[in-house]
DRENDOVEX-34880 format. One line per field, with one value per residue (C-alpha): x, y, z. Coordinates in nm, 4 decimals. Example, Ala and Ser with C-alpha at 12.3 -4.5 7.8 and 13.67 -1.06 7.14 Angstrom:
<badrens>
xx	(1.2300/1.3670)
yy	(-0.4500/-0.1060)
zz	(0.7800/0.7140)
</badrens>
This chain:
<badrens>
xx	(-0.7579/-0.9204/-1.0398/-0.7080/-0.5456/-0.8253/-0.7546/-0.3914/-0.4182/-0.6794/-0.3976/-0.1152/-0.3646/-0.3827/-0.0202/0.0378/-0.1911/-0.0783/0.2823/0.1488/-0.0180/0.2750/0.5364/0.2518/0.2891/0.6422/0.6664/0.4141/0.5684/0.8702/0.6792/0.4105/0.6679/0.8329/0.5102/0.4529/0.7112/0.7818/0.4040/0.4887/0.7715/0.6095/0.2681/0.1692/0.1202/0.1982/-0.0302/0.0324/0.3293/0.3377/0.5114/0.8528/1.0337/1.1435/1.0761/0.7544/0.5929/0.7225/0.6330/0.2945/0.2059/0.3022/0.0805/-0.2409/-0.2195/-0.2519/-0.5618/-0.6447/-0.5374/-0.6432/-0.2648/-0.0998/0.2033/0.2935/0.4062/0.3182/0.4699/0.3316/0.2509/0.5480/0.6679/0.8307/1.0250/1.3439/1.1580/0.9774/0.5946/0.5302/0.5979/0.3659/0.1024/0.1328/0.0712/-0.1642/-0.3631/-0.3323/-0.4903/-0.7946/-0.8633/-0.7903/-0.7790/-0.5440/-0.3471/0.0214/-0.1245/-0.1764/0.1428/0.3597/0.1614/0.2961/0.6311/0.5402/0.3624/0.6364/0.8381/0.7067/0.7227/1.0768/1.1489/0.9047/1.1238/1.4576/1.3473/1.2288/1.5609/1.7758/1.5906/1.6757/2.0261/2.0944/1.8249/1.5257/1.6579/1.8747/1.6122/1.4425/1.7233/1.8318/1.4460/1.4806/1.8279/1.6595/1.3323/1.5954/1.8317/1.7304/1.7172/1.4990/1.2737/1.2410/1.2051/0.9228/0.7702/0.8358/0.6286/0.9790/1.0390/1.3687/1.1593/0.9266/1.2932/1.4113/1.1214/1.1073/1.4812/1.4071/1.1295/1.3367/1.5660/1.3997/1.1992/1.5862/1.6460/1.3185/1.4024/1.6088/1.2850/1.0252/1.1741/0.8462/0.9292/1.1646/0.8678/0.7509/1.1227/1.1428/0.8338/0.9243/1.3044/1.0661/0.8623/1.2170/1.3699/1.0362/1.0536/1.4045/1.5144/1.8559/1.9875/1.8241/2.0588/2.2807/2.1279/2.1375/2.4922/2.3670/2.0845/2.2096/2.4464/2.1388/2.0047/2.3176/2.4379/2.0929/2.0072/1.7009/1.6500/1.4681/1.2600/1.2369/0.9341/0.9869/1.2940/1.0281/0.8086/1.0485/1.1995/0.8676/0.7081/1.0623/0.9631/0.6383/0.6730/0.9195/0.8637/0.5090/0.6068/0.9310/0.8353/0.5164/0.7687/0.9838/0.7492/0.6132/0.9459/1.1908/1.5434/1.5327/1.3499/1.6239/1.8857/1.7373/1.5652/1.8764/2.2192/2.1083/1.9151/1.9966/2.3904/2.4182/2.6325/2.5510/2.3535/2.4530/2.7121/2.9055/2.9782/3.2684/3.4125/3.3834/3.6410/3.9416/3.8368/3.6284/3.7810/3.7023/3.6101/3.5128/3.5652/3.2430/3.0452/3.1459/3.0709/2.7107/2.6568/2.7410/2.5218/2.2325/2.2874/2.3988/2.4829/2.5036/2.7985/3.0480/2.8591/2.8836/3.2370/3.3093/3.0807/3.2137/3.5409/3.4641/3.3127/3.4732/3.6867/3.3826/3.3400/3.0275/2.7222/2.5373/2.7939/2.9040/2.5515/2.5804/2.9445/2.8195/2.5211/2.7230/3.0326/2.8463/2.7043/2.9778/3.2061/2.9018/2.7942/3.1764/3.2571/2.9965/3.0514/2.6549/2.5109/2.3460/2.2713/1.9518/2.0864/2.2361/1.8928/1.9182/2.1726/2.0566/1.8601/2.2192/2.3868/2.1893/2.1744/2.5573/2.5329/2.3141/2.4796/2.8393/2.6778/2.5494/2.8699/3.0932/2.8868/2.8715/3.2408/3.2795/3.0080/3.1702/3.4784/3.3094/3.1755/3.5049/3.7920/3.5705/3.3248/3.0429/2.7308/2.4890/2.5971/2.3516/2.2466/1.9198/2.1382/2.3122/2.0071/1.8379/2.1620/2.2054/1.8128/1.8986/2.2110/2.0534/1.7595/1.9764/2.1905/1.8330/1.6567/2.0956/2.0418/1.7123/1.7287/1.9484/1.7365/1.4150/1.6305/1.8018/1.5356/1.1184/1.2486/1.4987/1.4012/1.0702/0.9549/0.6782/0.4044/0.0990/0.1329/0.4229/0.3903/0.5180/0.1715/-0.0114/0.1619/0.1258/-0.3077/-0.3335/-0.1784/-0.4036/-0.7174/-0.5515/-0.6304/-0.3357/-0.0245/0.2129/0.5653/0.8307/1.1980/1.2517/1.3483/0.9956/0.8582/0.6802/0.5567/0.4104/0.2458/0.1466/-0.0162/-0.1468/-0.2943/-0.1932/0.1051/0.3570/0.6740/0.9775/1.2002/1.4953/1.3226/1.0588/1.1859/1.0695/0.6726/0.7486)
yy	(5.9038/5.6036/5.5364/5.6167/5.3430/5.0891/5.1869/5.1266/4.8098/4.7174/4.7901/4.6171/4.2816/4.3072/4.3522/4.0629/3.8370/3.9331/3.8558/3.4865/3.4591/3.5466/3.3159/3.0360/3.1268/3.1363/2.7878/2.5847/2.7599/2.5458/2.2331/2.3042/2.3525/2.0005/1.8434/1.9812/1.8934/1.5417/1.4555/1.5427/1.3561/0.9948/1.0417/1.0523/0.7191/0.5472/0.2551/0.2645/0.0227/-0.3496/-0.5146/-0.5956/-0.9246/-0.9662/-0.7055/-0.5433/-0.8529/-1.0658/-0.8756/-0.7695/-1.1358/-1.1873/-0.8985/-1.0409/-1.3628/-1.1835/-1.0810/-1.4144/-1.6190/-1.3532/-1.4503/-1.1330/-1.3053/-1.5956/-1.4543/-1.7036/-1.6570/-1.9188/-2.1455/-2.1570/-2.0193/-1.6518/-1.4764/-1.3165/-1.0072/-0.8694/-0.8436/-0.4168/-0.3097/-0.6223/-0.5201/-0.1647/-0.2991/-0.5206/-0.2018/-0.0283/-0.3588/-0.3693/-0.0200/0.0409/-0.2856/-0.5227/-0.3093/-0.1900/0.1365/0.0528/-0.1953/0.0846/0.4050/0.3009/0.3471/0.6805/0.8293/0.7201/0.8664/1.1841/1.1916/1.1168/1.4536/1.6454/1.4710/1.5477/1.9191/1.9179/1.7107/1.9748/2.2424/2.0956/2.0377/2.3910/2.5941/2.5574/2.6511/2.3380/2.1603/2.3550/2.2385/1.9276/1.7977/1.9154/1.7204/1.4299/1.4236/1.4351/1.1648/0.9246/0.5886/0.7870/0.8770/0.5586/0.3333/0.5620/0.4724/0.1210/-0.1657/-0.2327/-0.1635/0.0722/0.3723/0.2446/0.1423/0.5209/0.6721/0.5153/0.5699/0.9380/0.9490/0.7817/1.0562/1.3195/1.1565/1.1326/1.4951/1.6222/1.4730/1.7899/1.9513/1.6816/1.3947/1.1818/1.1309/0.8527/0.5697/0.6506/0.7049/0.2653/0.1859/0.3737/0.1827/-0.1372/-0.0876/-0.0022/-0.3229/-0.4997/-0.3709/-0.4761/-0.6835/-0.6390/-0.3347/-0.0696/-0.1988/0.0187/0.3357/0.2635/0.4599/0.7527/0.7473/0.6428/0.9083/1.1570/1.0678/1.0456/1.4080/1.5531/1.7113/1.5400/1.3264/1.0206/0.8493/0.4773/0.4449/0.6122/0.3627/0.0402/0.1683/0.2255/-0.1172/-0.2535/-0.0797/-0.2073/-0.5434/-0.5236/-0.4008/-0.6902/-1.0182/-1.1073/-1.1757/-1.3306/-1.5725/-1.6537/-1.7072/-1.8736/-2.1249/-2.2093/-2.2867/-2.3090/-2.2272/-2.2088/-1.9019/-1.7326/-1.8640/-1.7238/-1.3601/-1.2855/-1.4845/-1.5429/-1.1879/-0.9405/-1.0357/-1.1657/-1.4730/-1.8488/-1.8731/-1.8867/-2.1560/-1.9228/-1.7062/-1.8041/-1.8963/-1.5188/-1.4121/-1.2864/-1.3028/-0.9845/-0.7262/-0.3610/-0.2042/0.1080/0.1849/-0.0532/0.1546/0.4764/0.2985/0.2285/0.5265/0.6974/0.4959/0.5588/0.9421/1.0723/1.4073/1.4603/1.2544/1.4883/1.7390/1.4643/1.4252/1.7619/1.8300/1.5427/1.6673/2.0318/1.9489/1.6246/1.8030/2.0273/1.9313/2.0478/1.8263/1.8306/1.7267/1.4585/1.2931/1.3344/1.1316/0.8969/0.7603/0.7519/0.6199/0.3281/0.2111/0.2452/0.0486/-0.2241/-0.2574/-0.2515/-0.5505/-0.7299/-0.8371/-0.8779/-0.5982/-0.4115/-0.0303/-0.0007/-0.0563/0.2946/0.4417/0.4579/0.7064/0.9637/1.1913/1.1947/1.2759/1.5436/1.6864/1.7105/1.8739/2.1187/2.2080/2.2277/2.4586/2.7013/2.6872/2.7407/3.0778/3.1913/3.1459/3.3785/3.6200/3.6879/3.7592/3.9984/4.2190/4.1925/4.2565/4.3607/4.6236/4.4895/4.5459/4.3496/3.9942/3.8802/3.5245/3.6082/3.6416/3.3463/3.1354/3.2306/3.1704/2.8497/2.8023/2.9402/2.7486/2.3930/2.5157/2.6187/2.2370/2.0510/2.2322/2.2350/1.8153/1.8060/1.6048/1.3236/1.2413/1.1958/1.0009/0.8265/0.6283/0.7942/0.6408/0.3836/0.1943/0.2665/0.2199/0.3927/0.0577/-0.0825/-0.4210/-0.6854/-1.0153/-1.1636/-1.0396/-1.1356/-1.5045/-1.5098/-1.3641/-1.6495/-1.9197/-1.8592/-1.9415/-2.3180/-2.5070/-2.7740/-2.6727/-2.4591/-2.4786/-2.1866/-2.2044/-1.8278/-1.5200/-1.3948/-1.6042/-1.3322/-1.1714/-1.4710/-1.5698/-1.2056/-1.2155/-1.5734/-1.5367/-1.8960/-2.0692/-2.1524/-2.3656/-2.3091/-2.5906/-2.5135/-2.5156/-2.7829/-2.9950/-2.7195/-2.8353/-3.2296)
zz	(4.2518/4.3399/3.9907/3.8418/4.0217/3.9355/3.5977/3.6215/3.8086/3.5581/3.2613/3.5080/3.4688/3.0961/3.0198/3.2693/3.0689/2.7928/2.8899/2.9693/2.6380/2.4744/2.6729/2.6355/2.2782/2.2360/2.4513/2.2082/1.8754/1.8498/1.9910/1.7112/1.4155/1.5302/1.5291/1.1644/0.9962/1.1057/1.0532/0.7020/0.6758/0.8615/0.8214/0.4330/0.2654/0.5022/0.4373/0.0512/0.0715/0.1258/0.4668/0.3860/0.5147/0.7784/1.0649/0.9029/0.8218/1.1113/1.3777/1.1901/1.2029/1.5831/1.6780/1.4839/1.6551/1.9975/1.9123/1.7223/2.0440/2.2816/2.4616/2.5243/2.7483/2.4851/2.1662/1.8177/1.5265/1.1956/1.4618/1.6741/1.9968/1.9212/2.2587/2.0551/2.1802/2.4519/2.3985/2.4542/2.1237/1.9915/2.2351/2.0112/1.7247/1.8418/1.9995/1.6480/1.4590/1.7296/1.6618/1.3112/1.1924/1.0401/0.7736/0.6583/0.8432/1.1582/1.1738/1.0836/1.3249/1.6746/1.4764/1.3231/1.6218/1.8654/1.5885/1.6261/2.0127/1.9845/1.8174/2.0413/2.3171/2.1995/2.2244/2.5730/2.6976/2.4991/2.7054/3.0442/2.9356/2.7096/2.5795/2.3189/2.0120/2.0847/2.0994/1.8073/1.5987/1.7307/1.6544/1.3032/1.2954/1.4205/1.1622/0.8812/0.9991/0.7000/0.8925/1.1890/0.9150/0.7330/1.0623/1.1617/0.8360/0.9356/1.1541/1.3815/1.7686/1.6600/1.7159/1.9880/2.1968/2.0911/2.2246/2.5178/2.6611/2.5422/2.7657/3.0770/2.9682/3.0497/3.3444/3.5115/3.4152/3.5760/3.9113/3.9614/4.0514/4.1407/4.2985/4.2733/3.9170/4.0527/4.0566/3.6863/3.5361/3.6732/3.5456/3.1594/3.1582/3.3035/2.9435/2.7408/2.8830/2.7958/2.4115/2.3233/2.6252/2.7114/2.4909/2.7008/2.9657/2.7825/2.8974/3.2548/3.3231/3.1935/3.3943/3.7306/3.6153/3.5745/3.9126/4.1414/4.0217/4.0659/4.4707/4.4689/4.7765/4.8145/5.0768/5.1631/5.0230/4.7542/4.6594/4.7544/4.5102/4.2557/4.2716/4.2960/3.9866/3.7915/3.8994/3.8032/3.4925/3.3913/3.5877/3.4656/3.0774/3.1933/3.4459/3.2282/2.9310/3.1970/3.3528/3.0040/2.7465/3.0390/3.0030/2.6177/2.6761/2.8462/2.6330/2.3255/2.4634/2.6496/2.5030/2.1423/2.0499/2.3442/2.3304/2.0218/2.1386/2.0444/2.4168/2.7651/2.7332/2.4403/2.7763/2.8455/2.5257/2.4314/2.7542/2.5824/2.2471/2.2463/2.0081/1.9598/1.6020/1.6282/1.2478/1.1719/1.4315/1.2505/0.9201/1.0587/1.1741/0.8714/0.6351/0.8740/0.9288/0.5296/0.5452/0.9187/0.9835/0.8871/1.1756/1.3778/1.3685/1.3817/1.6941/1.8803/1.8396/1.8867/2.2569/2.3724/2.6380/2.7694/3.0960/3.1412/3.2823/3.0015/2.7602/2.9705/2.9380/2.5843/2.5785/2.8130/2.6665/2.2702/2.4811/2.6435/2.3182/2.0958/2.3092/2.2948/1.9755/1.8434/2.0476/1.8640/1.4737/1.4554/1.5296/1.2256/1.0954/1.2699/1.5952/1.6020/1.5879/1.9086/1.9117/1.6620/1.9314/2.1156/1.7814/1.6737/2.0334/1.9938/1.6305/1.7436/2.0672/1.9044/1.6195/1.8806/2.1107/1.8097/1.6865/2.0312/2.0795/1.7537/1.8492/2.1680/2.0146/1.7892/2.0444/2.2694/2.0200/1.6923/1.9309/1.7647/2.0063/1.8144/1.8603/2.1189/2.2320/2.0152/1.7381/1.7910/1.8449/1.4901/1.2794/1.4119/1.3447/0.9543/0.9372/1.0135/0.7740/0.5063/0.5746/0.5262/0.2249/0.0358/0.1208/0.0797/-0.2547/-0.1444/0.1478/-0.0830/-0.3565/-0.1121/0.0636/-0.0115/-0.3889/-0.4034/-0.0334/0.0664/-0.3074/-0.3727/-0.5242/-0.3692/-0.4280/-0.5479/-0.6656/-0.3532/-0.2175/-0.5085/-0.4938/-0.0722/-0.1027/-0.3861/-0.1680/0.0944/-0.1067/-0.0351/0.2459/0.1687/0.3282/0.1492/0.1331/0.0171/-0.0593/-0.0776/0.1520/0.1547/0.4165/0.6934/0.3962/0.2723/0.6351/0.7005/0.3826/0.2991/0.6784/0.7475/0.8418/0.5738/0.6433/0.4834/0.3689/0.5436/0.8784/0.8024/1.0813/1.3546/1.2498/1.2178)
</badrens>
């Protein structure tokens, strides 16, 4: 008796480990097939290409003179004083350089790896908000969005900002359970305002949004901390900047690049002249997102009266930007990278509320027994599979061709190596500049600005 119960208990162990190994299993399958797949797609020659003017090259430049000047807090750009930006996603590609040295492959890997973080990130939000195979298919979306792809093949802070609001994202959604989360959550929006300054700011309703719904409570201390890690995060590059340039600093980080107005005295000048164009944000969107902006349209329509939590987050955080960036005339397509992980969130949610609406009908009024959620879950997995490989063309002829160009070298890399042979200094007249710096590895001064080194 005694040894038939060991033996039973001994089987009851196995099939519970066994269980575990399959749940583990199940868990990392759809995390390893992102992972895959959108290596492939920002990984492979990704070095082959030269930096383009003006992001690649320009920011490529700012990050080699940190480690040339050993100045992590004041930014230098061909000699001058550069604070358009915040300094984290420089300090990136300044990492990347010091380890892998100064290439077009390590500007452009915090972009691709950040990239691919992004999509692993948009599946674990969609699976505290729906379900997995939301997430499953939303990160697939999100991989094939052809802007997302090609500015994760790029040396810009699009992707680096993206990543990091996904990450305070899902930091806000896991307070639900682990309210100590609160502390880190300030100190990842800290590093998000310190990438792109101001735009983040953007995120903050659906956050506090996030938070204030969640039944979570938090402590005193708890808040202190958070405030403080905020603070700490962001007050050491700004009064540094601050105390150094002065005012002008402000002016242009926050007015002239984060607001896109003429500086702080345009404020008021822009009071009751603001207009709202929401067809130009729709336009942008489209020519960033191809053939997922008819989804789009479709899903946002399809769920805009849900009033369910999770959808809400979804409207708020497109909402908030959309009414931004279309009371601005200068804001340009690659702004909206920021709100592809929200898009294909919505595609992917709307394509598995619309079969489940039609499967339940099925086995109500058609008797059908066989429509189950698992069934709903792996045609929406098919269908978005089926939508990628039909598209698959125009995505690779569309921008691995025509944009990213597919040649190791131009002549306005031959022409910038060649001038830096020179110790004279070099002028240029043409649109090429931070490819001619990044390349000549000396500063070059440009006729129309010529007065800015007298």
């Amino acid at each position: 008796m005694g040894k038939q119960l060991s033996k039973n208990t001994g089987s009851s162990l196995k099939l519970q480990s066994t269980r575990r190994w399959i749940k583990r299993f199940s868990d990392l399958l759809p995390l390893s097939t992102l992972l895959l797949i959108s290596s492939i797609f920002f990984f492979p020659k990704l070095g082959l290409t030269p930096l383009k003017s003006w992001d690649e090259a320009w920011y490529a430049e700012i990050s080699r003179n940190i480690l040339k000047t050993g100045n992590w807090f004041l930014l230098k750009w061909n000699g001058l004083p550069y604070f358009d930006h915040p300094p984290f996603g420089f300090w990136l590609m300044a990492l990347s350089f010091r380890f892998f040295r100064v290439s077009e492959f390590a500007a452009r890997l915090p972009s691709a790896i950040t990239g691919i973080f992004s999509v692993l990130l948009i599946y674990s939000i969609a699976k505290e908000l729906f379900n997995e195979f939301v997430g499953l298919n939303a990160g697939l979306i999100l991989t094939t969005m052809p802007w997302f792809w090609l500015r994760s093949r790029e040396g810009n802070l699009d992707i680096i900002l993206t990543f990091l609001m996904l990450l305070s994202l899902w930091l806000g959604l896991k307070l639900q359970k682990n309210e100590k989360l609160l502390p880190f959550l300030a100190i990842t929006f800290g590093f998000t305002l310190l990438t792109k300054s101001v735009i983040g700011l953007g995120l903050l309703p659906t956050i506090l949004y996030i938070v204030l719904t969640s039944k979570s409570k938090f402590t005193k201390a708890c808040l202190l901390f958070t405030a403080s890690g905020l603070l700490l995060t962001l007050l050491p590059w700004y009064l540094t900047n601050y105390q150094v340039y002065g005012p002008q600093f402000i002016d242009r980080n926050i007015f002239v690049t984060g607001l896109k107005i003429a500086g702080y005295g345009a404020i008021f000048s822009q009071v009751g002249k603001t207009t709202l164009n929401l067809n130009n944000s729709f336009q942008q969107i489209h020519n960033g997102i191809l053939l997922w902006y008819k989804p789009f349209l479709i899903s946002l329509l399809g769920l805009i009266f849900l009033k369910k939590k999770s959808f809400q987050i979804l409207f708020l955080w497109l909402g908030v930007y959309l009414l931004l960036f279309s009371t601005s005339s200068k804001v340009e397509l690659w702004h909206f990278i920021i709100l592809y992980p929200a898009i294909s969130l919505l595609i992917s949610a709307f394509m598995q509320t619309f079969l489940k609406t039609i499967f339940d009908f099925g086995n109500k009024f058609l008797k059908l027994k066989y429509f189950t959620n698992q069934s709903v879950l792996l045609v929406s997995f098919v269908i978005t599979f089926i939508f990628i490989t039909w598209n698959g063309n125009r995505i690779v002829k569309g921008l691995y061709k025509d944009i990213v160009k597919n040649q190791p070298t131009n002549d306005e890399v031959v022409l910038a190596t060649m001038a830096g042979k020179y110790q004279e200094v070099t002028y240029i007249d043409d649109d090429y500049w931070p490819t001619a710096v990044f390349y000549a590895k000396k500063n070059i001064i440009h006729i129309v600005h010529a007065n800015q080194y007298s």
